[in-house]
Backbone as JSON, one array per atom type, in Angstrom:
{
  "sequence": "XXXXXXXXXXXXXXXXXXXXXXXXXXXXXXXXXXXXXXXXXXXXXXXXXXXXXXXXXXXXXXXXXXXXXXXXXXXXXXXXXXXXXXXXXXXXXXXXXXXXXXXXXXXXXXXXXXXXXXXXXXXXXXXXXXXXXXXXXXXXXXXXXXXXXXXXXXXXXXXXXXXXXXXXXXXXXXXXXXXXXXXXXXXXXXXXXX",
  "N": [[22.44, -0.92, 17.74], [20.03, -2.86, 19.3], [16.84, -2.47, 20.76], [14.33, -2.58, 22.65], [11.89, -2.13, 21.78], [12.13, -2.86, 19.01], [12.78, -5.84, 19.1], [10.43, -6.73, 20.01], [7.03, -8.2, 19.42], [5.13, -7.99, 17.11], [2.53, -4.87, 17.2], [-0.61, -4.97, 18.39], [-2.36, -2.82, 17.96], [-2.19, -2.56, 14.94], [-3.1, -2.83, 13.19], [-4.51, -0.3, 11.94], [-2.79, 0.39, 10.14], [-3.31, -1.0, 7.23], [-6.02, -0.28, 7.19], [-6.22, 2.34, 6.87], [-4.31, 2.39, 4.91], [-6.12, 1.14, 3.15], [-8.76, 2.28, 2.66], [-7.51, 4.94, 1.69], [-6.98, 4.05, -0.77], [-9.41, 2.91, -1.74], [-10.54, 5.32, -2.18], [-9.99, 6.98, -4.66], [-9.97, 5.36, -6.2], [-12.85, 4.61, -6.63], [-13.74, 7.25, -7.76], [-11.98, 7.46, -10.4], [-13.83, 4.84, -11.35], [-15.81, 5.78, -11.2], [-15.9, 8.19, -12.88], [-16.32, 9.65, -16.22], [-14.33, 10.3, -17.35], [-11.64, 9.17, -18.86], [-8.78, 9.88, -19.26], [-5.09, 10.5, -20.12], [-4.2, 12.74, -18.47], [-6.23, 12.74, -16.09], [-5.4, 9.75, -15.32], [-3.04, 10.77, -14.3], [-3.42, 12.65, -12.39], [-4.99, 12.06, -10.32], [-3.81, 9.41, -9.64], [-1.25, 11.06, -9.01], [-2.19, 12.78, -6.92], [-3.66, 10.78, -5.14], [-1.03, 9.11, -5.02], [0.89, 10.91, -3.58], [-0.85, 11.5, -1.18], [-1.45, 9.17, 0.08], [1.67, 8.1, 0.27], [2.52, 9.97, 2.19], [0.83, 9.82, 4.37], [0.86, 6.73, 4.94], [2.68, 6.23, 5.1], [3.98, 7.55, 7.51], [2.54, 6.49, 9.39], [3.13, 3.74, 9.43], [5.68, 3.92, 9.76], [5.46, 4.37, 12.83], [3.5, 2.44, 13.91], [4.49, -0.17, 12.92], [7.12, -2.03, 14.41], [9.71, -3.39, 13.79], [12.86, -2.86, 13.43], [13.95, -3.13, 10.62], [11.68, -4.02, 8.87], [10.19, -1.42, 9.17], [12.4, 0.45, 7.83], [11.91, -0.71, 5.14], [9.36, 0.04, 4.77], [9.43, 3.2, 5.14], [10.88, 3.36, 3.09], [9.17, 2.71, 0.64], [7.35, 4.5, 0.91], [8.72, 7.25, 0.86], [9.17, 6.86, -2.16], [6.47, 6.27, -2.89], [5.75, 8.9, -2.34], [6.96, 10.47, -3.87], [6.62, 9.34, -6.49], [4.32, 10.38, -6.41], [4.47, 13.22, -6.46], [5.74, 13.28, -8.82], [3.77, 13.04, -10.86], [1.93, 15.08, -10.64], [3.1, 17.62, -11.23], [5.37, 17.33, -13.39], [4.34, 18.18, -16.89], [2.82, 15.52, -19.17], [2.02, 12.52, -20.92], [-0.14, 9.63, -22.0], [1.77, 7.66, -22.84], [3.8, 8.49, -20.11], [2.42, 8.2, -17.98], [1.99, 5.22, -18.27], [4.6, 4.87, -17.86], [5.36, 5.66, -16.0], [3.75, 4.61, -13.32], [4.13, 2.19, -13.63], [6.97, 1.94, -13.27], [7.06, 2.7, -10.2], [5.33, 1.05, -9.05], [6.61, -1.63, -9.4], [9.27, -0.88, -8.25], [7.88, -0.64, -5.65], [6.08, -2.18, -5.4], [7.91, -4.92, -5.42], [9.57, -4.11, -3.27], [7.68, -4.52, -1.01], [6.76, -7.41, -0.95], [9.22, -8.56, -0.54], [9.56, -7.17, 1.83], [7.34, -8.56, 3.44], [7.98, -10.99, 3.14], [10.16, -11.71, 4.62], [8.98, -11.14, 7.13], [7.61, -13.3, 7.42], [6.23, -15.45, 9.68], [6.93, -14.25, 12.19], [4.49, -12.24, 12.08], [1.68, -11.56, 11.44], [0.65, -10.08, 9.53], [2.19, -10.54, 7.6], [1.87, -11.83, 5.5], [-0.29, -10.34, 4.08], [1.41, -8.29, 3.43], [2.49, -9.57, 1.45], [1.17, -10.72, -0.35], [-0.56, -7.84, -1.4], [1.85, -7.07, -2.59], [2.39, -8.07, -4.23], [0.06, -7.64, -5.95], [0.72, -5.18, -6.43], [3.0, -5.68, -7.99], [2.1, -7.13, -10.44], [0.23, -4.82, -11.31], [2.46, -3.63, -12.19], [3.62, -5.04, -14.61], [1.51, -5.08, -15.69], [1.26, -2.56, -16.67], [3.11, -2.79, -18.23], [3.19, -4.36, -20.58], [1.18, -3.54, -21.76], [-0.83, -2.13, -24.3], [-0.95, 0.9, -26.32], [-3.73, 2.98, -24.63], [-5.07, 5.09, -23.06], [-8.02, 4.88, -22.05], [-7.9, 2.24, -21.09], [-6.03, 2.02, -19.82], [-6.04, 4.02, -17.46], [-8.58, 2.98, -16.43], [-7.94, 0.46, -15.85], [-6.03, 1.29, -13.42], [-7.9, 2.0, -11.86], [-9.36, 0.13, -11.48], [-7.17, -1.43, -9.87], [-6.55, 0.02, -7.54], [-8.46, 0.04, -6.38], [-9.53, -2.68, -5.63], [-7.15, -3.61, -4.33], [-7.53, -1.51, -2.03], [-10.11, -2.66, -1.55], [-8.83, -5.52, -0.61], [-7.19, -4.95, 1.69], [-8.66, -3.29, 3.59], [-10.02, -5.64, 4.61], [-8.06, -7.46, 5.32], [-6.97, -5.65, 7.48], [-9.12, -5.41, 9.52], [-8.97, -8.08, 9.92], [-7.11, -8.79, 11.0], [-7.19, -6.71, 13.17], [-9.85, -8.18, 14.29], [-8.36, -10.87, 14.76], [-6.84, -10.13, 16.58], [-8.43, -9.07, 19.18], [-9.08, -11.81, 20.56], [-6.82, -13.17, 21.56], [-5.57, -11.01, 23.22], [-7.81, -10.85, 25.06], [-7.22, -13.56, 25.98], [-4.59, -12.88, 27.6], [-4.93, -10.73, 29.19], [-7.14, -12.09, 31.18], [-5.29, -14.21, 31.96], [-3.5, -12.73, 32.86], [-5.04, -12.08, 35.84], [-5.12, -14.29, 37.35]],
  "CA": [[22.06, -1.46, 19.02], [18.38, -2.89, 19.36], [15.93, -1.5, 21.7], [13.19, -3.56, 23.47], [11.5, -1.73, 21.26], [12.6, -3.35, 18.32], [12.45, -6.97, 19.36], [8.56, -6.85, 20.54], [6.37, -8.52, 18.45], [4.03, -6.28, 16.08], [2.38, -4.5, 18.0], [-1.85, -5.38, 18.42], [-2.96, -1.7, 16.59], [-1.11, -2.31, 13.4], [-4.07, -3.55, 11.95], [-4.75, 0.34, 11.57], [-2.02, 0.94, 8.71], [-4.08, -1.33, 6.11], [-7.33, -0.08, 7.21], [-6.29, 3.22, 6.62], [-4.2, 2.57, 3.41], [-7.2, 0.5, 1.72], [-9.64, 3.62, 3.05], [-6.94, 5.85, 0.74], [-6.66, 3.2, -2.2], [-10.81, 3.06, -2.32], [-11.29, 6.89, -2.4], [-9.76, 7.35, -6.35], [-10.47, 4.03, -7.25], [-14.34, 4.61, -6.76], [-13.52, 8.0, -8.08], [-12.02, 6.63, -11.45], [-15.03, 4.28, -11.63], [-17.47, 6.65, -11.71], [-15.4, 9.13, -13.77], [-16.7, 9.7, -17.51], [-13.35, 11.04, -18.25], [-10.45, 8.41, -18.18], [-7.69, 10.28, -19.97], [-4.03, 9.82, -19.05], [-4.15, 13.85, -17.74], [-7.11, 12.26, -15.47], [-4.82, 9.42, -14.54], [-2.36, 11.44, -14.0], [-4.22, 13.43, -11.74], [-5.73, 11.11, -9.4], [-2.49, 9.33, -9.36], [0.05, 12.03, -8.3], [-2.85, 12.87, -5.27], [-3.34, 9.23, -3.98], [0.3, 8.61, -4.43], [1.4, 12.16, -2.38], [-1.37, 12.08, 0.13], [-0.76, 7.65, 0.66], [3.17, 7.79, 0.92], [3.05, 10.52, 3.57], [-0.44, 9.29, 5.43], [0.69, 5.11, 5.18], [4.66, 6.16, 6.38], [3.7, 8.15, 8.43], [1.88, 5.12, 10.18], [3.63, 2.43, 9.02], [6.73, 3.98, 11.04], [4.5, 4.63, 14.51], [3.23, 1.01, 13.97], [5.34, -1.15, 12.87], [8.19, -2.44, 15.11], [10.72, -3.83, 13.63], [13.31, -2.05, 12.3], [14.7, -3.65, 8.92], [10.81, -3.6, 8.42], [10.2, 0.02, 9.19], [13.21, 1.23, 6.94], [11.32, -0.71, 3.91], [8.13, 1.02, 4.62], [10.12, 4.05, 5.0], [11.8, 3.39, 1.62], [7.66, 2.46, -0.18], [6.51, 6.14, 1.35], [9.25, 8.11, -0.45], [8.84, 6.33, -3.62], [5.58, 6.88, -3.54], [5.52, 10.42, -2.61], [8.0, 11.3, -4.89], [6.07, 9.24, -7.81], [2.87, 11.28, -6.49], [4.92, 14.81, -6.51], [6.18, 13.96, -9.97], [2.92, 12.65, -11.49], [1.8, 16.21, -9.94], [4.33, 18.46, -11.29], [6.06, 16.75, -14.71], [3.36, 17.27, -17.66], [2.82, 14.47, -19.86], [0.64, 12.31, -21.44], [-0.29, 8.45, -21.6], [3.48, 7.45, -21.92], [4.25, 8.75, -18.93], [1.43, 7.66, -17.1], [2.24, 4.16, -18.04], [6.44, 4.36, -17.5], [5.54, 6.27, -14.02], [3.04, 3.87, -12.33], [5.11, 1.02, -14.03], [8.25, 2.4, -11.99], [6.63, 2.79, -9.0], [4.77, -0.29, -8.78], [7.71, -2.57, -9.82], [9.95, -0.84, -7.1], [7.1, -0.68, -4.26], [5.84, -4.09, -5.08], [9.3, -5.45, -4.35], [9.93, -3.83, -1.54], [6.87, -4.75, 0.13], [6.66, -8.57, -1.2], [10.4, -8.48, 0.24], [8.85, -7.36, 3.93], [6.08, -10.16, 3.83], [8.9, -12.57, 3.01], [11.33, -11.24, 5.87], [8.35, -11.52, 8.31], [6.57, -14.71, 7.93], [6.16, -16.11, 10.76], [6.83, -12.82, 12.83], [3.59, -10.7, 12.21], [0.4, -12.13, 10.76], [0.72, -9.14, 8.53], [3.07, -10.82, 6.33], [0.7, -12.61, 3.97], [-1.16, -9.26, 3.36], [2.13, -7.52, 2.16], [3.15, -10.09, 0.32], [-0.09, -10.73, -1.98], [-0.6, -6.43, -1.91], [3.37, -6.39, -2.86], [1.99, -8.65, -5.57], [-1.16, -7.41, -6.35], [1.42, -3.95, -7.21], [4.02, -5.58, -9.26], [1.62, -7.22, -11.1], [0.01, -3.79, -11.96], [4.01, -2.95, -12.99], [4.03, -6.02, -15.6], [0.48, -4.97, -17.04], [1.33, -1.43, -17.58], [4.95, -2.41, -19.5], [2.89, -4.75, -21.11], [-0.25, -2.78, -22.08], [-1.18, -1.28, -25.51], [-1.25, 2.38, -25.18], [-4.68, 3.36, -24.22], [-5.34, 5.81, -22.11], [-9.37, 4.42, -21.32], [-7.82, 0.64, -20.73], [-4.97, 2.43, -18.36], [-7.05, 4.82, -16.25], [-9.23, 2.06, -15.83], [-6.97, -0.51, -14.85], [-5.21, 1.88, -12.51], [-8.73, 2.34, -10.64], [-9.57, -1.46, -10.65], [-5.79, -2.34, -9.05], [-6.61, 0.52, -6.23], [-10.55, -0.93, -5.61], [-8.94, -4.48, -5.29], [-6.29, -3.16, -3.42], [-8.64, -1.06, -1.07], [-11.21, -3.98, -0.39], [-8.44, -6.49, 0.17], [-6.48, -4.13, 2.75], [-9.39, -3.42, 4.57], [-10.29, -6.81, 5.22], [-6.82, -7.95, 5.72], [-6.65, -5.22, 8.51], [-10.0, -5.76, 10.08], [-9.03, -9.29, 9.88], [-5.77, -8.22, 12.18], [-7.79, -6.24, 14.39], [-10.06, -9.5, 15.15], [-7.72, -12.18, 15.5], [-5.79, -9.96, 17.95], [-8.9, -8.88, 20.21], [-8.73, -12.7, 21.98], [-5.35, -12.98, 22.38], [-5.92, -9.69, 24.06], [-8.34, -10.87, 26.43], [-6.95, -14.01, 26.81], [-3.82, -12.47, 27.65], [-5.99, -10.2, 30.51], [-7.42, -13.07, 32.21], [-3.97, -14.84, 32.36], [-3.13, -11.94, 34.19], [-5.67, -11.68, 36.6], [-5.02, -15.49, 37.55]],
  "C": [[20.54, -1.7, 19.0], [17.83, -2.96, 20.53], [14.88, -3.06, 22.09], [12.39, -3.81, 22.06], [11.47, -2.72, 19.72], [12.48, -4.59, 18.18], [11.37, -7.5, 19.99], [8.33, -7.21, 19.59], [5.59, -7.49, 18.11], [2.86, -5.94, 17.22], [0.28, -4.79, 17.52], [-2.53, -3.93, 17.09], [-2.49, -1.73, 15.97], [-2.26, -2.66, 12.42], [-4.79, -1.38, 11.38], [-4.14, 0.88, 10.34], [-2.54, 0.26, 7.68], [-5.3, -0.84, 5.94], [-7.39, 1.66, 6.59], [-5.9, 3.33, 5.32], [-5.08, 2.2, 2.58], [-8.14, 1.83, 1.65], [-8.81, 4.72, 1.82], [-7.33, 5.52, -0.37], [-8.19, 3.58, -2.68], [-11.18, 4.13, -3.28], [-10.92, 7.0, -4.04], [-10.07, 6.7, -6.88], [-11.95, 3.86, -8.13], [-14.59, 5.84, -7.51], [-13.35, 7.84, -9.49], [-13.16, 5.75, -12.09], [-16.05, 4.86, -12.18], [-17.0, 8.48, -12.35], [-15.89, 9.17, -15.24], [-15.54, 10.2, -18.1], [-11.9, 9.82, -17.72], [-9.22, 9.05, -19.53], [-6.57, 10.09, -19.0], [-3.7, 11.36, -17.97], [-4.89, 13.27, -16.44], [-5.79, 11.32, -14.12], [-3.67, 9.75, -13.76], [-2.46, 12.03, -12.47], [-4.2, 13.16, -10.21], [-4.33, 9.73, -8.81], [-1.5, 9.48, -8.62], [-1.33, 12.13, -7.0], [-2.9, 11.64, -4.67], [-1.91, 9.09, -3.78], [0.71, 9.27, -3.35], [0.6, 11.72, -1.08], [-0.89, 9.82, 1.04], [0.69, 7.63, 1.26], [3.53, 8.67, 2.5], [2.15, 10.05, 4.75], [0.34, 8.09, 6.33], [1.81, 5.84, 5.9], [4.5, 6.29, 7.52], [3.53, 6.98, 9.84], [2.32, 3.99, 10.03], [4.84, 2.81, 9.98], [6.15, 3.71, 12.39], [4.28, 2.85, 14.61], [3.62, -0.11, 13.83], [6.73, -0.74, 13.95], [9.71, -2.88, 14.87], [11.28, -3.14, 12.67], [13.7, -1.85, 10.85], [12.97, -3.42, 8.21], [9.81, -1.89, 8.18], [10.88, 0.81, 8.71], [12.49, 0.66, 5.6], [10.3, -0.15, 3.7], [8.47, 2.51, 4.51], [11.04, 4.09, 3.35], [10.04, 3.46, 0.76], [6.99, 4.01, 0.06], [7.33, 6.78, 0.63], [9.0, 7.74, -1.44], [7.49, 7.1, -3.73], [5.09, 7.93, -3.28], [6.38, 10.87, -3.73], [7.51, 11.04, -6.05], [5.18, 10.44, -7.53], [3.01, 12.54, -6.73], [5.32, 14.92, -8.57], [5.18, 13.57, -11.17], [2.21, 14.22, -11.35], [1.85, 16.99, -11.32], [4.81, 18.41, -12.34], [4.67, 16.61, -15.66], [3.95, 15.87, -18.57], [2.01, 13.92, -19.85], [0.52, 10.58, -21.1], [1.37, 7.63, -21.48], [4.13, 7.43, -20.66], [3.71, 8.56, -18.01], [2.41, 6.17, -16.87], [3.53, 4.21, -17.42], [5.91, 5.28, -15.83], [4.84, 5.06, -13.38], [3.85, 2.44, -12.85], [6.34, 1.12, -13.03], [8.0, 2.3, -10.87], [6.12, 1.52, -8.81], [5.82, -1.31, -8.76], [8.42, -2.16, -8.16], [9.14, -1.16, -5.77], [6.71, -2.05, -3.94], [6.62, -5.4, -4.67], [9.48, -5.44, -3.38], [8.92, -4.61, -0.45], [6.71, -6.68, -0.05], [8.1, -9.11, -0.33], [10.1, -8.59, 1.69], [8.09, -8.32, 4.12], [7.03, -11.04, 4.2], [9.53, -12.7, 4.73], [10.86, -11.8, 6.92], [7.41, -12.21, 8.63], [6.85, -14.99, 9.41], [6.51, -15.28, 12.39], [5.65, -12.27, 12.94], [2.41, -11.43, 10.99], [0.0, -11.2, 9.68], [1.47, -9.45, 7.15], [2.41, -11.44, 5.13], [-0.22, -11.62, 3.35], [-0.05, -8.4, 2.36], [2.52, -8.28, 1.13], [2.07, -10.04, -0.96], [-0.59, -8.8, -2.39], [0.85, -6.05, -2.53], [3.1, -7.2, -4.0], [0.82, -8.59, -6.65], [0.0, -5.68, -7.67], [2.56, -4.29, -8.61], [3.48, -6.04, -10.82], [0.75, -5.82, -11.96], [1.37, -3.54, -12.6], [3.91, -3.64, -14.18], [2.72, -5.46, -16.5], [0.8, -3.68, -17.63], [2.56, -1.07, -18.43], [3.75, -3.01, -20.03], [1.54, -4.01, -22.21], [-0.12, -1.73, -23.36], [-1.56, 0.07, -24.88], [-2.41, 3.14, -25.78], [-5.07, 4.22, -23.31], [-7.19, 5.37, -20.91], [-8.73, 2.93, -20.64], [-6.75, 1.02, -18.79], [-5.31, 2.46, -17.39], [-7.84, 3.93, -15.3], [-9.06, 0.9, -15.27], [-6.09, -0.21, -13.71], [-6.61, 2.02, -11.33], [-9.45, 0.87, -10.62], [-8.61, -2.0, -9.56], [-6.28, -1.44, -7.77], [-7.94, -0.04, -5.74], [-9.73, -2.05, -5.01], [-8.18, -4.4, -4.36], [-6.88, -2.54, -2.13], [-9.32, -2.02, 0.14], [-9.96, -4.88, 0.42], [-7.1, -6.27, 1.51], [-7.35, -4.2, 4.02], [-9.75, -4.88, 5.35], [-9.19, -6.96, 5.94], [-6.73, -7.34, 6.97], [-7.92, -5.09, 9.54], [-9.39, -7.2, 10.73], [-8.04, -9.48, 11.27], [-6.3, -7.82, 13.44], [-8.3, -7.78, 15.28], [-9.47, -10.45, 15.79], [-7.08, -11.49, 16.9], [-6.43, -9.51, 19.08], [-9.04, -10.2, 21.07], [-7.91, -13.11, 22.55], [-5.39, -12.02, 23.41], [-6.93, -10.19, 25.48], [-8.14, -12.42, 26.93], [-5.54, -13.79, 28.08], [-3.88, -11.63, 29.16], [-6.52, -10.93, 31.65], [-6.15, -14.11, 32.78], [-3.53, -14.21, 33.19], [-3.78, -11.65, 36.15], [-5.64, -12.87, 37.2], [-4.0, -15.65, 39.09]]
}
């Protein structure tokens, strides 16, 4: 049965679930950057914590904020994944192998999912062109790390360029959200007051 709730357009604060996930993505990325140690223990590391503390932070907020439901069960599907990668990047040793086949897994599935929600909600939610190119920004990390000679310095360091890139172009994207939707907002106010 669908709710009001449900059939509202996205709701004006949504621009806080990118601002907050790029704010996550930055923190290891810049971290990684200015690391002197890129081993796959490292990526490992840094990894399993962004993934854990992102899947429960973004869901978290991605449920509260988003509206629509078919879209709020795929964000709800991208938060387990990637807590569960982040618990077992954690938790499961192992070495560059497992670096690569974990963030390869995860990325592939998440980057789907979320390139999937963009698609769903063109023309719905001005948000859809951010998941789609971040649901592509991820799968493309999936394809480099099948593809990728195994390095542990090339990895590490391509795992904290995709979250920088990812980071900056979140934040914007959800700044970008915020703006467009403060004059709607007040034209929306003066319509009322008419």
């Amino acid at each position: 049965m669908a709710t009001a709730r449900d059939a509202a357009p996205e709701r004006t604060d949504s621009w806080v679930v990118p601002v907050v996930r790029g704010a996550l993505a930055l923190i290891p990325g810049v971290a990684i950057a200015f690391s002197q140690d890129h081993s796959a223990q490292l990526g490992l590391l840094v990894f399993g914590i962004w993934a854990l503390v992102s899947g429960v932070v973004v869901g978290a907020l991605a449920l509260r904020f988003t509206t629509t439901r078919g879209i709020r069960s795929l964000f709800a599907v991208n938060a387990v994944v990637t807590a569960a990668a982040g618990i077992i990047a954690l938790t499961v040793p192992g070495g560059l192998a497992f670096l690569l086949y974990l963030v390869s897994v995860w990325a592939a599935v998440t980057g789907f999912v979320e390139v999937y929600a963009g698609l769903r909600s063109r023309g719905r939610t001005p948000a859809a062109r951010d998941w789609i190119a971040a649901g592509a920004f991820t799968a493309v990390l999936a394809i480099v790390f099948l593809l990728l000679p195994p390095d542990s310095v090339t990895a590490v360091g391509l795992l904290g360029a995709y979250l920088v890139i990812l980071g900056v172009y979140l934040v914007i994207g959800g700044f970008s959200l915020k703006w467009a939707a403060a004059p709607e907002r007040a034209t929306a106010g003066s319509e009322q007051h008419l």
